[in-house]
C-alpha positions as CSV (number, residue, x, y, z in Angstrom):
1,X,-6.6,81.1,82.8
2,X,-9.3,80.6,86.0
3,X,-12.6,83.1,86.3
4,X,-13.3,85.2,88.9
5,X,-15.9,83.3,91.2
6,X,-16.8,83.0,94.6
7,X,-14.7,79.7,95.4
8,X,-12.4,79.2,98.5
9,X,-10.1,81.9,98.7
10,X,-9.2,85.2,97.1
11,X,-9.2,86.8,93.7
12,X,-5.5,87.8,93.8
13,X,-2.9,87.9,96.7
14,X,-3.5,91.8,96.8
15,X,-6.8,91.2,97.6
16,X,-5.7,88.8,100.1
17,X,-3.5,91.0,101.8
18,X,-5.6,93.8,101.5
19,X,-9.1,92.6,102.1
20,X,-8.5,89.6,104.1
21,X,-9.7,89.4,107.5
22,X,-7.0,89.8,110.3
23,X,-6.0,85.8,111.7
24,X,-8.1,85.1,114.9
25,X,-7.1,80.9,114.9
26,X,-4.1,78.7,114.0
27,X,-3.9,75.3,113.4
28,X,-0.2,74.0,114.3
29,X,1.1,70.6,113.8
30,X,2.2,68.9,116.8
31,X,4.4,65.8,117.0
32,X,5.5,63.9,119.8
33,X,9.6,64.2,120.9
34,X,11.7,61.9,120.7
35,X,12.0,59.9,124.1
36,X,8.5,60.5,125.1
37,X,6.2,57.7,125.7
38,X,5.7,55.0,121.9
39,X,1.7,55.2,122.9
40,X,1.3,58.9,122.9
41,X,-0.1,60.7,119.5
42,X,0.3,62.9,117.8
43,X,-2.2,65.9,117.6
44,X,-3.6,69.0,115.7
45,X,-3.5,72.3,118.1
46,X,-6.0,74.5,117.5
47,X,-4.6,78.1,119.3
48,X,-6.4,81.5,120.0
49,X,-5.0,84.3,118.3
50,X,-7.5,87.1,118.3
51,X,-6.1,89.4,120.7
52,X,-9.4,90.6,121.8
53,X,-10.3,87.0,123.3
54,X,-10.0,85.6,126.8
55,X,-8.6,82.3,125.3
56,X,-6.1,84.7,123.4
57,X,-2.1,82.9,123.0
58,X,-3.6,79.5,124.3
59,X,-4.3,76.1,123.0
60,X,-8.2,75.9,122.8
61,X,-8.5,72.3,121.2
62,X,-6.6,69.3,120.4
63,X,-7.2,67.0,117.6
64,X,-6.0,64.2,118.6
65,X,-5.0,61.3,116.0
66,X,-5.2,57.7,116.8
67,X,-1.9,56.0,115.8
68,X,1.7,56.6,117.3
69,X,4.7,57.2,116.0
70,X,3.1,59.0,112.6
71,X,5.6,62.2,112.7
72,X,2.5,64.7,111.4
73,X,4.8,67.2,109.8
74,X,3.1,69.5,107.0
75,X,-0.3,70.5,106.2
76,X,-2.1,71.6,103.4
77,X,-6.1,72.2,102.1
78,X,-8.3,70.5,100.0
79,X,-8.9,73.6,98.6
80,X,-7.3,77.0,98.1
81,X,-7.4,79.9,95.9
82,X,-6.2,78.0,93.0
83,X,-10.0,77.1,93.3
84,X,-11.3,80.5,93.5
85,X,-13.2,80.4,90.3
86,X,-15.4,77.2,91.2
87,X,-18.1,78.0,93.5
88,X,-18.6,74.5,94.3
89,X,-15.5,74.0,96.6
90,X,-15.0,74.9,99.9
91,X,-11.6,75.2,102.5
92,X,-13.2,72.9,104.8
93,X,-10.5,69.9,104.9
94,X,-6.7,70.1,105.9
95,X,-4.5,67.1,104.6
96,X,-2.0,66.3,107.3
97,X,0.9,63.8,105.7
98,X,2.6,61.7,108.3
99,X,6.1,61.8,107.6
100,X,7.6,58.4,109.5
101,X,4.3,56.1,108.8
102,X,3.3,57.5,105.3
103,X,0.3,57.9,106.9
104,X,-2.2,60.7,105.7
105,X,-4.8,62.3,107.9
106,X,-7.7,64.2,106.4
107,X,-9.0,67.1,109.2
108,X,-12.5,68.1,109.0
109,X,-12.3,72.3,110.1
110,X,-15.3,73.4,108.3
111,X,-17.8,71.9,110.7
112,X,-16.7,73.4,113.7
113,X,-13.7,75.6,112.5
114,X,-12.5,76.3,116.8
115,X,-12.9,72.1,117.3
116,X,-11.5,70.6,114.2
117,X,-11.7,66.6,113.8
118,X,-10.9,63.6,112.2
119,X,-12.6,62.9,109.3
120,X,-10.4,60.1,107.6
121,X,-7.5,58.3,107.7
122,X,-5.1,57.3,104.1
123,X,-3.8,54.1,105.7
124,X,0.2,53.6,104.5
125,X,-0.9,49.9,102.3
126,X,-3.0,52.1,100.7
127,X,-0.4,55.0,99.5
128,X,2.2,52.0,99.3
129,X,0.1,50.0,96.8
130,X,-1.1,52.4,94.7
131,X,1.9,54.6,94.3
132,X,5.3,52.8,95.0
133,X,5.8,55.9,97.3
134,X,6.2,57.0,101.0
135,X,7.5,59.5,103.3
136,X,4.8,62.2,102.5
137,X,5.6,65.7,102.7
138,X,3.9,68.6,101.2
139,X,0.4,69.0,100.5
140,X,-1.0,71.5,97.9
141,X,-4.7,71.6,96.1
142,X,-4.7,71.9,92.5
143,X,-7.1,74.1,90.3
144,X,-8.6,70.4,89.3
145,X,-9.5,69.9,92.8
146,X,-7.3,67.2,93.8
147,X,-5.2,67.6,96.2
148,X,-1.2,65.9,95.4
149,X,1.2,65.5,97.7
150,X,5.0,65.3,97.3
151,X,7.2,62.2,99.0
152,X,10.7,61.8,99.8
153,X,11.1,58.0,99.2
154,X,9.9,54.4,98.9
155,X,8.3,52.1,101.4
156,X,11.9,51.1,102.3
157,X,13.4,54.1,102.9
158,X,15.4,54.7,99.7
159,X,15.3,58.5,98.3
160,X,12.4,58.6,95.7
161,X,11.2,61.7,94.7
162,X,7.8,61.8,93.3
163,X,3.9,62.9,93.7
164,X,0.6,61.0,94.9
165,X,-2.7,62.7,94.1
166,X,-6.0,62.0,96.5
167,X,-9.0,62.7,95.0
168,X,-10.5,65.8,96.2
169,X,-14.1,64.3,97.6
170,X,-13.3,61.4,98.7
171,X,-9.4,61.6,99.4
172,X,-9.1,57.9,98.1
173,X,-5.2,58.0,96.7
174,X,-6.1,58.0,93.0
175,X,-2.1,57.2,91.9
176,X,0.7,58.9,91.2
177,X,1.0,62.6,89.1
178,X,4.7,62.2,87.7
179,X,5.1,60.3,84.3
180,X,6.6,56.5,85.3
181,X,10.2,56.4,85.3
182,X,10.4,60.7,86.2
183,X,11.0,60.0,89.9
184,X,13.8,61.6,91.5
185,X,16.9,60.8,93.3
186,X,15.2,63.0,96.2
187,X,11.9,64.6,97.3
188,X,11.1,67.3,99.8
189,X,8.8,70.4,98.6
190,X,6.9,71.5,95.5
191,X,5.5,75.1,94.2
192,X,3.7,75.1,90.7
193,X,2.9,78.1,88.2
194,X,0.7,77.1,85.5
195,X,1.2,80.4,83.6
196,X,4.7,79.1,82.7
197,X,3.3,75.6,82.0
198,X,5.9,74.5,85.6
199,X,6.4,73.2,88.7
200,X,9.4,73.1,90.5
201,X,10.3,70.5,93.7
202,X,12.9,70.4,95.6
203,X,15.2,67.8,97.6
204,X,16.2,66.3,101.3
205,X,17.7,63.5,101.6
206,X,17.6,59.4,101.9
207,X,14.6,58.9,104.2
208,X,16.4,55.7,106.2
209,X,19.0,58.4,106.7
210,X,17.5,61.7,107.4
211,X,15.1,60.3,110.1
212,X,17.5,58.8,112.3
213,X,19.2,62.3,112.4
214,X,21.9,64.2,110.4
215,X,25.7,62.8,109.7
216,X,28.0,64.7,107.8
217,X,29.0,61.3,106.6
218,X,26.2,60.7,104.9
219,X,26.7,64.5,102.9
220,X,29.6,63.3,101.7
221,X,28.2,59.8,100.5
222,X,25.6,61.2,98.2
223,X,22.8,60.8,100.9
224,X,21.5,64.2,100.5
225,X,20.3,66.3,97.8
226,X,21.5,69.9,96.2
227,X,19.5,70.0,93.0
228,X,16.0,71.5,92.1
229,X,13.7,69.9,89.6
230,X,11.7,71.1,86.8
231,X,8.4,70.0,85.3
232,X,5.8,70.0,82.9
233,X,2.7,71.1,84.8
234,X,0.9,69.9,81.6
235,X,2.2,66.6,80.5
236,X,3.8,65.7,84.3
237,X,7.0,65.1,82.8
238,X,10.5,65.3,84.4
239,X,11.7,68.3,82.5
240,X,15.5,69.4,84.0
241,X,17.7,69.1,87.0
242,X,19.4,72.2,88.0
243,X,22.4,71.4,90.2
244,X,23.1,73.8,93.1
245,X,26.5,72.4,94.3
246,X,27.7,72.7,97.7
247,X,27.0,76.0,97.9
248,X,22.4,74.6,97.1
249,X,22.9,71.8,99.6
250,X,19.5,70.1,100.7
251,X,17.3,73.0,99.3
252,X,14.0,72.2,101.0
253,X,11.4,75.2,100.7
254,X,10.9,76.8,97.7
255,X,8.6,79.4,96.4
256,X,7.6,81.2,93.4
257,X,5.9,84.7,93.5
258,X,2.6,85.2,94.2
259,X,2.5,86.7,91.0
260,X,0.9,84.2,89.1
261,X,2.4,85.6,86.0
262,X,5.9,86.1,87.2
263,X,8.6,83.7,86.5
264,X,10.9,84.1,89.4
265,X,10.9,82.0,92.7
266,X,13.3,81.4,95.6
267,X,14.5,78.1,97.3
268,X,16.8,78.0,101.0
269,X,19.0,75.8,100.9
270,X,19.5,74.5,104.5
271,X,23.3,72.7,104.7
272,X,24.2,75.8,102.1
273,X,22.6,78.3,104.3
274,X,22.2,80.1,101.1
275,X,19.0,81.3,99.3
276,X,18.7,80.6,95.2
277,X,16.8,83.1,92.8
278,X,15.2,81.0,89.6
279,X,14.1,82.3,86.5
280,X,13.7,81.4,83.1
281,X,16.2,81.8,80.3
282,X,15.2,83.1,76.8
283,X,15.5,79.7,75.5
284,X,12.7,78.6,77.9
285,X,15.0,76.7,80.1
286,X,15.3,77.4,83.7
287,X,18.6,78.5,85.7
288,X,19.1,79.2,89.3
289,X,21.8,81.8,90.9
290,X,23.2,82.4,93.8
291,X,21.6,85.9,95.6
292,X,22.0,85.5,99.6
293,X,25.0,83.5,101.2
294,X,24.9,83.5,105.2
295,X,28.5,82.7,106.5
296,X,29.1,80.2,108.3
297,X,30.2,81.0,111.7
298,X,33.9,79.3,113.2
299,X,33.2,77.8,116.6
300,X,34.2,75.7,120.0
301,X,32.1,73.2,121.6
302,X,30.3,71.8,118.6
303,X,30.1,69.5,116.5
304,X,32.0,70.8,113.9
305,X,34.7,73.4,113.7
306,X,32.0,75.8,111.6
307,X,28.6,76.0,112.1
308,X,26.4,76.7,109.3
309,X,23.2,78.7,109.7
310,X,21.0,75.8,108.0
311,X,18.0,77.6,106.2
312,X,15.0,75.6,107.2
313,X,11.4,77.8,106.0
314,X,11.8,80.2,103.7
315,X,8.1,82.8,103.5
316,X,7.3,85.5,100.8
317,X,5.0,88.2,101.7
318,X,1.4,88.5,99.9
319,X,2.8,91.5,97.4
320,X,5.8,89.8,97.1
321,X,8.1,92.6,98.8
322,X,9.6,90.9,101.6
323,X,11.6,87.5,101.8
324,X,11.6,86.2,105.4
325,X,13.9,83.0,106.4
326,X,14.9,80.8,109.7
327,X,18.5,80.3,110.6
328,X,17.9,76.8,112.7
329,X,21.3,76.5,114.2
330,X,22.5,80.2,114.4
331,X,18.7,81.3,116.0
332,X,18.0,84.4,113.7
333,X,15.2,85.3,111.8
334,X,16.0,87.3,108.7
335,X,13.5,89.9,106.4
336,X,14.8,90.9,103.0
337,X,13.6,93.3,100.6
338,X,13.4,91.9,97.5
339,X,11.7,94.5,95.2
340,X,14.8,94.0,93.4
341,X,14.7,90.2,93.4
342,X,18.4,89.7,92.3
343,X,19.9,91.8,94.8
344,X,17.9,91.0,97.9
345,X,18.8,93.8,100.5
346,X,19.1,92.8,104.6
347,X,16.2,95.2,106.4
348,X,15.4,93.0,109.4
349,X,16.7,90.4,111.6
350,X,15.8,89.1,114.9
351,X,17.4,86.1,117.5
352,X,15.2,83.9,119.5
353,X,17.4,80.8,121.0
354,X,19.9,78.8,118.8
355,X,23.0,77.0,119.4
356,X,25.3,80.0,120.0
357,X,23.6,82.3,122.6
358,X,25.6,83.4,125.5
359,X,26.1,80.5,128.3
360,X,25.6,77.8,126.3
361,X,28.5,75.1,125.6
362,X,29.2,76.7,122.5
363,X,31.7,79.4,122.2
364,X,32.1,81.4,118.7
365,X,35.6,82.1,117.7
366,X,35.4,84.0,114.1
367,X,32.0,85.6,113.3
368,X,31.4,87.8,110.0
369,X,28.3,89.6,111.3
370,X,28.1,89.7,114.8
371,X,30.6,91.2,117.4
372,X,29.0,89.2,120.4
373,X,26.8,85.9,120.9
374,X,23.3,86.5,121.1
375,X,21.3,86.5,124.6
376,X,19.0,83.0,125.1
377,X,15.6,84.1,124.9
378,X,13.4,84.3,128.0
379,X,10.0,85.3,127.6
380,X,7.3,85.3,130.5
381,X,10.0,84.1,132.3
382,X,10.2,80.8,130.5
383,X,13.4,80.0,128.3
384,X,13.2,78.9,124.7
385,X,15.3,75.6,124.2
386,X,14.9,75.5,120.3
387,X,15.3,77.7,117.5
388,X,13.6,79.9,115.1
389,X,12.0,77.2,112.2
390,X,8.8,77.2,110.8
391,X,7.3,80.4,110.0
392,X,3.7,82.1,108.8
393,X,2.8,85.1,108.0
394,X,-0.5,86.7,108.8
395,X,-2.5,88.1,105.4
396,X,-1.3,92.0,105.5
397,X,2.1,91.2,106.5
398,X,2.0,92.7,109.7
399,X,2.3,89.5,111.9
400,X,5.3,86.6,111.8
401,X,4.4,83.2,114.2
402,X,7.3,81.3,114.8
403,X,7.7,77.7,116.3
404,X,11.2,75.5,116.6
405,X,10.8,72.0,115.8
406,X,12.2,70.8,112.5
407,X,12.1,66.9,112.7
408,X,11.5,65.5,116.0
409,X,15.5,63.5,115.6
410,X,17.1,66.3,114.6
411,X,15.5,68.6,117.5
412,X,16.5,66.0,119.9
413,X,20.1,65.8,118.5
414,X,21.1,69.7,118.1
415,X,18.9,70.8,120.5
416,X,17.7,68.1,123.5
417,X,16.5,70.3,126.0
418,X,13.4,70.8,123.6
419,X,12.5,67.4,123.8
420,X,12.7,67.7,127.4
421,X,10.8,70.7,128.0
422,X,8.1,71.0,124.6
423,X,8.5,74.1,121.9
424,X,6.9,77.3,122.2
425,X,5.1,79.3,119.6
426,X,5.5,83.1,119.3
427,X,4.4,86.1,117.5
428,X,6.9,88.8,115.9
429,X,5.4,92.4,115.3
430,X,6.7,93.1,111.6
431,X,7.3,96.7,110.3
432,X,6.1,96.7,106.5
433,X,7.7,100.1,105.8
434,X,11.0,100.7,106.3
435,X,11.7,96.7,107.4
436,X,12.3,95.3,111.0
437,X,11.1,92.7,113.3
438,X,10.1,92.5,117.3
439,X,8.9,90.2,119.4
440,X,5.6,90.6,120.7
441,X,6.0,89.8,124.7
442,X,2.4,89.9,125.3
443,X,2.1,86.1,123.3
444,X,3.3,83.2,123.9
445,X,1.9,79.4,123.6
446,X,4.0,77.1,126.1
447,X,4.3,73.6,124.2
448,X,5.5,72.3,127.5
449,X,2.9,72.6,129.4
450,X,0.2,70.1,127.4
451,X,-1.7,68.2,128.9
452,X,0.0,64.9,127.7
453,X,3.5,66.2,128.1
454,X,5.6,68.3,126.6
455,X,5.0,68.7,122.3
456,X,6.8,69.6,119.3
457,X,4.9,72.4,117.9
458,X,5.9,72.8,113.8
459,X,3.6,74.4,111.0
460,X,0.6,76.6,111.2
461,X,-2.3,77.3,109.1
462,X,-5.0,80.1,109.2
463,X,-8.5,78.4,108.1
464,X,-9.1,81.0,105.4
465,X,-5.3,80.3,104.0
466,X,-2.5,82.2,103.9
467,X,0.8,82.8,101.4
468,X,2.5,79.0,101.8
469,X,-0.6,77.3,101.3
470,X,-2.6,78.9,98.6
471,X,-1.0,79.3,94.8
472,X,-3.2,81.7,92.1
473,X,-4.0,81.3,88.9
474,X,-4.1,84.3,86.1
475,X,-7.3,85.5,86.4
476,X,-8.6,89.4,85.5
477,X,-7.5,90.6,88.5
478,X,-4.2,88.6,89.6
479,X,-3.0,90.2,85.8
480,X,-3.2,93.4,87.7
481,X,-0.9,92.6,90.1
């Protein structure tokens, strides 16, 4: 149970969604292609979103990092609403895990929130030493104010699922959060919900395999994941492995409701291209089921004789109506309705690029929902060479940014023309009524055209948070929800 204060954040999620101010910056992640030049770095975008300034749908900033090759993939805060009730924090740090070094960037944005910059590097010996861990992913603050972040592996490259902790003042890594001995086969994400007393991760793959690109080889050799994990938020131990199948192949985002009572959540599952409800059973364990499946689609011209739709971010909406996921490879955007959260219903869907649109090498053969392959996507007459991925959502729903790097070997293998010519970033206008999605035309952030060469752009952050970064705790007004 956290008090109502006047900490970083919001009370409840309603009152995020309802209260919050409407998104006028976005920080997105951006790492270098593969192919481009070993000395270039990566760097922090800072883009204009406020549609009533002169500087609006264009990079305003660059946070530049000084070390190459880091892969800067996620990003999280040093404090969120979990820290609502302590008047002492403040959102004025984001934590920037570098996937391919292990290195870890700390962002000062509360200085000069338009020109964020670096305040402190995590050097890899440093995570290495004091946690046996490497391949950082996801960042989240805790109500303690620390800050943990999940990793995917050890400093060789073996799959190793487990949780360093920074300390949330100094960002010195303090150790690891898991009990010795819990660590998993495999890492990726993490969402927790102390209400239940639970967190839940999720996993990817072998490191040493997954960042040299994907091989269906190394599915069938054990190399990737298809189980979720369950933990003690309390005591940090390793609780239960739920085993997905083929069908929960590499689930990699997962979410619970924003709820902070509730005790449901959804993962994707990207090989699966199928989205997993979990709950809890009246025995207090935990089961997961099976509650969207997106066919795979029978092609020509591709790798393999069916392409899968590969579920890459999954997004729930602040009041917890709407579902929203990424279709890498077939190029769709989806919105589901999920007031009824075991029977998700299909109210909005959208294509921008992918492997099958019309003209490419790629010719669809048997397809289960569409009659015809999607057009490419031109906007401002410039062509989009990627893929719906990563995805936010502004605070009242209204607004969905989109970018299309997933991991800068696998953009260059299913989709190499991105590498060539940089990612874009766009904006779809979202109807919160009766469901739908459109592309805005009036935005659009060219990735290409940076200064340096062309960039990767992946995930975003608002500086006052938003629904994948921030977690709430029951307080008097979240148990209104």
């Amino acid at each position: 149970m956290e008090c109502c204060g006047k900490g970083p954040g919001y009370p409840s999620p309603l009152d995020a969604m309802r209260n919050g101010p409407r998104e006028t910056l976005l920080y997105v992640t951006c790492p270098v292609p593969q192919g481009a030049s070993k000395t270039r770095s990566d760097y922090l975008a800072t883009v204009d979103v406020d549609p009533k300034s002169s500087t609006y749908s264009k990079v305003i900033h660059r946070c530049y990092f000084p070390n190459a090759q880091d892969e800067i993939h996620h990003s999280g805060w040093n404090s969120c609403s979990s820290c609502h009730g302590d008047p002492s924090k403040s959102r004025n740090r984001l934590i920037l895990p570098s996937v391919t070094s292990s290195r870890v960037y700390v962002v000062d944005t509360g200085t000069t929130p338009r020109a964020p910059r670096l305040n402190k590097s995590v050097e890899p010996v440093e995570v290495f030493e004091k946690t046996g861990l490497a391949f950082p992913h996801t960042s989240h603050c805790l109500g303690s104010g620390e800050v943990m972040i999940s990793c995917m592996g050890d400093p060789m490259g073996n799959g190793k699922g487990g949780f360093m902790l920074l300390d949330g003042e100094t960002f010195n890594v303090k150790g690891t959060w898991q009990q010795p001995g819990d660590e998993t086969r495999f890492g990726y994400d993490f969402w927790y919900q102390p209400y239940h007393n639970v967190m839940f991760s999720t996993e990817w793959g072998d490191p040493k395999c997954f960042t040299k690109g994907f091989s269906v080889d190394d599915v069938m050799n054990g190399r990737y994941g298809q189980s979720i994990h369950v933990w003690d938020w309390t005591t940090h131990k390793h609780l239960q492995t739920i085993d997905m199948g083929a069908e929960g192949a590499i689930p990699l985002e997962i979410r619970f409701l924003h709820n902070p009572s509730s005790p449901v959540g959804f993962v994707g599952c990207a090989l699966g291209t199928t989205v997993f409800r979990f709950t809890k059973n009246n025995n207090g364990s935990w089961f997961a089921e099976k509650v969207i499946d997106v066919p795979a689609k029978k092609v020509e011209g591709w790798a393999l004789p069916e392409m899968p739709g590969l579920i890459t971010d999954i997004l729930l909406s602040l009041d917890d109506r709407f579902l929203y996921f990424s279709n890498w490879l077939h190029g769709d955007i989806r919105q589901y309705d999920i007031t009824d959260t075991r029977n998700p219903r299909l109210v909005g869907q959208i294509f921008l690029g992918g492997s099958i649109v019309k003209g490419g090498g790629v010719r669809v053969t048997e397809d289960k929902e569409l009659k015809e392959q999607p057009e490419p996507l031109v906007i401002q007459g410039r062509r989009a060479y990627g893929s719906p991925q990563m995805l936010q959502l502004s605070l009242d729903g209204k607004r969905l940014y989109v970018t299309e790097s997933l991991f800068s070997t696998w953009d260059n293998q299913f989709y190499p023309d991105l590498s060539k010519h940089g990612s874009v970033l766009l904006q779809i206008d979202v109807d919160t009524e009766r469901g739908g999605l459109t592309l805005n035309r009036d935005f659009l952030v060219d990735f290409g055209k940076e200064p340096g060469g062309p960039m990767l752009a992946h995930e975003m952050r608002y500086p006052g948070g938003d629904c994948s970064s921030d977690i709430w705790l029951v307080n008097k007004q979240t148990a209104k929800f």
